[in-house]
C-alpha positions as CSV (number, residue, x, y, z in Angstrom):
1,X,3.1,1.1,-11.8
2,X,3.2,2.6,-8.7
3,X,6.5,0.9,-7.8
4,X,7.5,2.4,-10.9
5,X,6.9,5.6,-9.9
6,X,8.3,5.5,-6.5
7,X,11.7,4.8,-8.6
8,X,11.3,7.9,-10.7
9,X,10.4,10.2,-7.4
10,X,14.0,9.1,-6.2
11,X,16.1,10.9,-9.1
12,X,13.5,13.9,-9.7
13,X,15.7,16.1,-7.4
14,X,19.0,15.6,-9.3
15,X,17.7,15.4,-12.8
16,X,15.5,18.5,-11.6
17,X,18.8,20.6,-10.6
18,X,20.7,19.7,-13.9
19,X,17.9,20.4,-16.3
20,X,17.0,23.9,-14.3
21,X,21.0,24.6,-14.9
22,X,21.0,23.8,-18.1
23,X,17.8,25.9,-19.3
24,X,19.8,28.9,-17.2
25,X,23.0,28.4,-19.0
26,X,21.4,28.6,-22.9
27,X,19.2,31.5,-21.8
28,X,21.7,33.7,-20.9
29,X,24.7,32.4,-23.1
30,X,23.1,31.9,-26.6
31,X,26.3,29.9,-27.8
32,X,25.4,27.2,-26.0
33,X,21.8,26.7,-27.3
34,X,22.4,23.3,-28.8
35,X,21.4,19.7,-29.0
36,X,25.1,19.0,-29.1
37,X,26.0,21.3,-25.8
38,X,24.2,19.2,-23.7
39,X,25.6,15.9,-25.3
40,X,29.3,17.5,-24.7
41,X,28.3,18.3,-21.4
42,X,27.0,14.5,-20.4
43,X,30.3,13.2,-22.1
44,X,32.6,15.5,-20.2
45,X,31.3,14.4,-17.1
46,X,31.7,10.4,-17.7
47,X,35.2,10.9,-16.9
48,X,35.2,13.2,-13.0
49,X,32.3,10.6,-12.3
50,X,34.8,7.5,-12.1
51,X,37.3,9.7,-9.8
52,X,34.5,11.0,-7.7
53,X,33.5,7.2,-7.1
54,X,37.0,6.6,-5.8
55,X,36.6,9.4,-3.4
56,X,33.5,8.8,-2.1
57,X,34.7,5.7,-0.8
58,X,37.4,7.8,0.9
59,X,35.0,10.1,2.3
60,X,32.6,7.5,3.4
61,X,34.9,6.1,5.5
62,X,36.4,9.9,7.2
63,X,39.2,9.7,5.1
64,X,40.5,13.3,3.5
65,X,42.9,11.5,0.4
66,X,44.5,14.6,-1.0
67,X,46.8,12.1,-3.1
68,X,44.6,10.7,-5.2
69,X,45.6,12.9,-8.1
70,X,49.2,12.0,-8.1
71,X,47.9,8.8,-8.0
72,X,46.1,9.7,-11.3
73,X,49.4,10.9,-12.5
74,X,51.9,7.8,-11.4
75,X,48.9,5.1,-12.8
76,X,49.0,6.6,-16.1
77,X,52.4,7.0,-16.7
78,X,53.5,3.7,-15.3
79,X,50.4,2.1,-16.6
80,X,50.5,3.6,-19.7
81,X,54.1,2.9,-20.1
82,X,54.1,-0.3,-19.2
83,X,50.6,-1.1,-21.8
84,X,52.5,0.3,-24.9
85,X,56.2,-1.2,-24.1
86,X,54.0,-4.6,-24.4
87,X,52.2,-3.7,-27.3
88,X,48.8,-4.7,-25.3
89,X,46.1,-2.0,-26.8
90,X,43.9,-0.1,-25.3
91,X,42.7,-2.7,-22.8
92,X,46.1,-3.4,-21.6
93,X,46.3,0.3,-20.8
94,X,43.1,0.4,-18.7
95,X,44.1,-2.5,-17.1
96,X,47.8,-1.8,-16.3
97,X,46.6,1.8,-15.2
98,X,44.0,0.4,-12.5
99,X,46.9,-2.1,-11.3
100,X,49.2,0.6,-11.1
101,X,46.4,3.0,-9.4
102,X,45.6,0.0,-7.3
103,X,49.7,-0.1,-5.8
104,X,49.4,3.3,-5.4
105,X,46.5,3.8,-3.0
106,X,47.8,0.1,-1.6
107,X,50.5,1.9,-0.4
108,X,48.9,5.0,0.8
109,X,46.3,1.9,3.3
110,X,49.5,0.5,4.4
111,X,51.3,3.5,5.3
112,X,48.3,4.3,7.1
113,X,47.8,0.7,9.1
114,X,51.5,1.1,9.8
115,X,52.2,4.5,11.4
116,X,48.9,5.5,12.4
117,X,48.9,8.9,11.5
118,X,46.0,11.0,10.2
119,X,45.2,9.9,5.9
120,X,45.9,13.9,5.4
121,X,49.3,13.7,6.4
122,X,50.0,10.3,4.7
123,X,48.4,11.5,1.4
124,X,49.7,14.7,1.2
125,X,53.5,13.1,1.3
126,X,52.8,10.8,-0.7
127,X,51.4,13.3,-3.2
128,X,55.2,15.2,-3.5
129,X,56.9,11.7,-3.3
130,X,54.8,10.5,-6.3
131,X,55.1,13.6,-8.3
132,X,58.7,13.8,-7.4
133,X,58.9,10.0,-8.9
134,X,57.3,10.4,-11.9
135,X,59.6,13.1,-12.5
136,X,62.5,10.4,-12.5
137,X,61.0,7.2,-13.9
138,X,60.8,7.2,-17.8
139,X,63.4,9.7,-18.3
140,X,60.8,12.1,-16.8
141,X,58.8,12.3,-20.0
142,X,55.7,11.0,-19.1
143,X,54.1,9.1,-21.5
144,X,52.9,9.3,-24.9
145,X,50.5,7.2,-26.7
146,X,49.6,6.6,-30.6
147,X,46.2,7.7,-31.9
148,X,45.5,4.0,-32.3
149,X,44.8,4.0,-28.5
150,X,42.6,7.3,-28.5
151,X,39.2,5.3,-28.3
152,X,37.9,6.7,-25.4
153,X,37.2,10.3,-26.0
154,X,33.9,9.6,-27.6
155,X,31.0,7.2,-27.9
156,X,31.1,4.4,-26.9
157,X,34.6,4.2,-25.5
158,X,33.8,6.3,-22.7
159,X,30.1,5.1,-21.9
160,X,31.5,1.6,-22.2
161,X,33.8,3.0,-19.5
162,X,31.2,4.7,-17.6
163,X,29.5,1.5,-16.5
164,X,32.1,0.0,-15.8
165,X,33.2,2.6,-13.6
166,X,29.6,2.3,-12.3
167,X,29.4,-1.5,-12.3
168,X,32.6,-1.6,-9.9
169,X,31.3,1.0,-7.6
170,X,27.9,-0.3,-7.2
171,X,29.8,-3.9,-6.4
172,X,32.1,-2.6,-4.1
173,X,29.7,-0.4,-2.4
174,X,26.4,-2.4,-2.1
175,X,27.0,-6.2,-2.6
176,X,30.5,-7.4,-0.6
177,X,31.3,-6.6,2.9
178,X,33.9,-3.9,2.7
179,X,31.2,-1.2,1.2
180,X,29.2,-1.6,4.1
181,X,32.0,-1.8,6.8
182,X,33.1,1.7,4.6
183,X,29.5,2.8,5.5
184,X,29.7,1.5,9.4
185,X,33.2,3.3,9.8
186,X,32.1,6.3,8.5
187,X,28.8,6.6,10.0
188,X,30.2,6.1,13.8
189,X,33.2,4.7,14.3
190,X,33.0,3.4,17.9
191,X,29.9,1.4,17.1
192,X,31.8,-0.1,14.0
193,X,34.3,-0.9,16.2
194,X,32.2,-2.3,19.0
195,X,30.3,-4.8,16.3
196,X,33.4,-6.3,15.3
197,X,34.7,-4.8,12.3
198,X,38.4,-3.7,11.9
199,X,38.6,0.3,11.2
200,X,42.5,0.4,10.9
201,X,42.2,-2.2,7.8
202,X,38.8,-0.9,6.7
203,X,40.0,2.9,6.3
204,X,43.5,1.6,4.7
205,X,41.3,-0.5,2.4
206,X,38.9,2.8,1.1
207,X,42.3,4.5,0.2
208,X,43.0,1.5,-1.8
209,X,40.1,1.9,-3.8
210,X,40.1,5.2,-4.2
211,X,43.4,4.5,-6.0
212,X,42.2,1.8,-8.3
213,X,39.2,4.6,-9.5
214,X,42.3,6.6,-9.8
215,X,43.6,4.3,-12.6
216,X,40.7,4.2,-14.3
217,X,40.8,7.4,-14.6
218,X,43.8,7.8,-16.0
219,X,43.1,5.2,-18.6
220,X,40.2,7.1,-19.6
221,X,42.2,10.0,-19.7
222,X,45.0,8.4,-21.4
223,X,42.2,6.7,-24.4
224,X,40.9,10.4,-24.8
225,X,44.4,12.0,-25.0
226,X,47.1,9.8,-25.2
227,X,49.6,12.1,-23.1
228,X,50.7,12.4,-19.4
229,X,52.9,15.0,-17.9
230,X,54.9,15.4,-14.9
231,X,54.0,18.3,-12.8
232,X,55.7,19.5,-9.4
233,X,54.8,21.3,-6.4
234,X,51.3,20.0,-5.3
235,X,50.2,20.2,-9.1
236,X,48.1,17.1,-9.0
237,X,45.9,18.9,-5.7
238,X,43.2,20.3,-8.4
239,X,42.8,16.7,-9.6
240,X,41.9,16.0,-6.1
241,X,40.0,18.8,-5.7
242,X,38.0,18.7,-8.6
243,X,36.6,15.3,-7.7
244,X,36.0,16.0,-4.4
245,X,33.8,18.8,-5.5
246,X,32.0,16.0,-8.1
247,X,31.1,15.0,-5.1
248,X,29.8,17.0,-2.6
249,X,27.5,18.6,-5.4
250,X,26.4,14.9,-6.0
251,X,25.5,14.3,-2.6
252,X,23.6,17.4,-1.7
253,X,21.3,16.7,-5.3
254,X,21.1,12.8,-5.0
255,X,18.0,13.2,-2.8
256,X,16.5,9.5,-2.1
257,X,18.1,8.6,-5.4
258,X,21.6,6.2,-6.2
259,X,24.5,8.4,-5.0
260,X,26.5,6.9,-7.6
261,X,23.8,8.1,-9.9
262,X,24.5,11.3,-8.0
263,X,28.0,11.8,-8.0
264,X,27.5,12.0,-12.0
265,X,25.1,14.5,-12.4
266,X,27.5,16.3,-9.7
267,X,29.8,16.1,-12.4
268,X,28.0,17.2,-15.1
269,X,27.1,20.2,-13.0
270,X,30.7,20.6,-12.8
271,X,31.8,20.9,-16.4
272,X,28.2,23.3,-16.8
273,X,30.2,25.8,-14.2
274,X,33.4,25.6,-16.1
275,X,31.6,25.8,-19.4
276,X,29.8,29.1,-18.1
277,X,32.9,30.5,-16.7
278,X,34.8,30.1,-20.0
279,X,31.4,31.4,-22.1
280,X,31.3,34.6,-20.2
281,X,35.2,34.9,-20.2
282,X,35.1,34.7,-16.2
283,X,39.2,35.3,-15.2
284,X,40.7,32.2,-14.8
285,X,42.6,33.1,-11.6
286,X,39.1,33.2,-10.0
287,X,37.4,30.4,-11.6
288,X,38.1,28.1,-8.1
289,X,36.6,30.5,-6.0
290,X,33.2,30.8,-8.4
291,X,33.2,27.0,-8.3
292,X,33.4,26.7,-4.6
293,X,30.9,29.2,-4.3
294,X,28.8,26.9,-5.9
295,X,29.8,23.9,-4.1
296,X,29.0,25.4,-0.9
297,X,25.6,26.6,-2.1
298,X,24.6,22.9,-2.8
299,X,25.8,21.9,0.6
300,X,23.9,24.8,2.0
301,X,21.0,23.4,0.4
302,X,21.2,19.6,1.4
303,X,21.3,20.6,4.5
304,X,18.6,23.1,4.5
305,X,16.6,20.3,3.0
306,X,17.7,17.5,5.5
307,X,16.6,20.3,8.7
308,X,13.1,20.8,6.9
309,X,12.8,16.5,6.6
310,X,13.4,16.0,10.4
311,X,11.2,19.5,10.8
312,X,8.3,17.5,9.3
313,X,8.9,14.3,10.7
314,X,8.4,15.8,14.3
315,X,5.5,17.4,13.4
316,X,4.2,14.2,12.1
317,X,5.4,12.4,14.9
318,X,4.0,14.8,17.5
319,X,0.1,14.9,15.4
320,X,0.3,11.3,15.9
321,X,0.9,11.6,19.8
322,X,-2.0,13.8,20.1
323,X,-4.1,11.4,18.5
């Protein structure tokens, strides 16, 4: 019992911050006061959370991936391409997409092992290099799928894809050797490097799979809508942007708890802010702004919470000196 309810004190804080925002958001927008708002919230966030995954693997190890949403963009029109010109269904397109997604960010490590330049500079060119190819490939349409493929807008297409989002993650990042060099390389690099392991090979290895969460993503967002666009210009950066927000907002709230577990509350919280924005008819122009507001509000309180932790741990540290 009392193991039992060690495990529930870890995920009090993030379920504690979603309900809170949830009660605020029906009280003071009285449209939203249903069973079925909160079940459209926890849906909408399936998707983000399988991104964010990606990128936290990219920001474990001090990598700043601003390519990941072309990434998105090239794995689900190649992917998706590809799937349907072979007639392979809906599992074909998930797994074509996470191969394609897979190359990408492949490229992206190599790149990166190769010339040895900052991950910023690498992603961001390949960012306009992968937008300006998925304007070419295809004729440039993109793809477009048949409704016989849309089974992953709604339960239990996308909770089936949820775990396995989550399943992959957890695997990757707990149980073989590369999450925890991620976690050495991130957490100090010179002492990764002292003890043996390779940071070149293990930072070129996060961006790869970052860009196979990418293509999962893209299937999932291909089974929900069955349509991919080109854009132009840097306009896959709020892709990237909106998962990187997933998860900084899943960090700060994850407490003691999973930070996968984390990451998709983070998300949740996400679509809440974008849901309240669009309730209250908030500009759209501004709507980035509002949400990084927020983000940096969480931060501010993770760390505020952290400082009060090590506060207490002194004190406790220093009463048991005395005595």
């Amino acid at each position: 019992m009392q193991t039992v309810i060690k495990g529930v004190r870890k995920y009090i804080l993030m379920v504690a911050v979603t309900a809170i925002l949830v009660a605020l958001l029906m009280l003071f927008a009285p449209s939203t006061r249903s069973l079925s708002i909160l079940v459209t919230l926890l849906e909408q966030g399936m998707a983000p959370a399988l991104l964010g995954w990606g990128v936290l693997f990219n920001i474990k190890a001090g990598n700043w991936d601003f390519g990941v949403g072309a990434e998105v963009l090239i794995a689900a029109i190649v992917g998706g391409n590809a799937a349907d010109a072979l007639g392979l269904g809906i599992v074909g397109v998930v797994c074509c997409c996470m191969l394609a997604g897979l190359a990408a960010g492949a490229v992206s490590g190599l790149l990166y092992k190769l010339l040895r330049v900052p991950t910023i500079i690498i992603s961001i060119a390949l960012m306009l290099i992968y937008e300006s190819v998925c304007g070419v490939i295809f004729g440039g349409r993109g793809v477009t799928l048949g409704v016989e493929y849309l089974v992953l807008a709604s339960f239990p297409g996308n909770a089936v894809m949820l775990l396995l989002g989550f399943g992959l993650a957890w695997l990757l990042s707990s149980k073989l050797k590369i999450g925890y060099s991620i976690k050495a390389v991130g957490s100090n690099l010179k002492v990764a490097e002292d003890n043996g392991i390779d940071v070149v090979n293990t930072k070129a290895a996060a961006l790869a799979i970052a860009g196979l969460f990418a293509g999962l993503y893209a299937a999932v967002s291909l089974g929900s809508s069955g349509v991919a666009r080109t854009v132009s210009a840097m306009g896959t950066m709020g892709t990237c942007f909106n998962a990187m927000m997933c998860v900084f907002i899943g960090l700060s709230i994850t407490g003691r708890g999973n930070v996968l577990v984390g990451i998709y509350f983070g998300a949740v919280i996400m679509q809440m802010i974008q849901m309240a924005l669009m309730v209250f008819s908030f500009p759209t122009q501004y709507s980035q702004v509002v949400v990084a507001l927020f983000v940096v509000a969480f931060m501010l309180a993770s760390a505020n919470t952290e400082g009060l932790r090590r506060l207490k741990r002194r004190r406790a540290a220093a009463n048991g000196a005395k005595q």
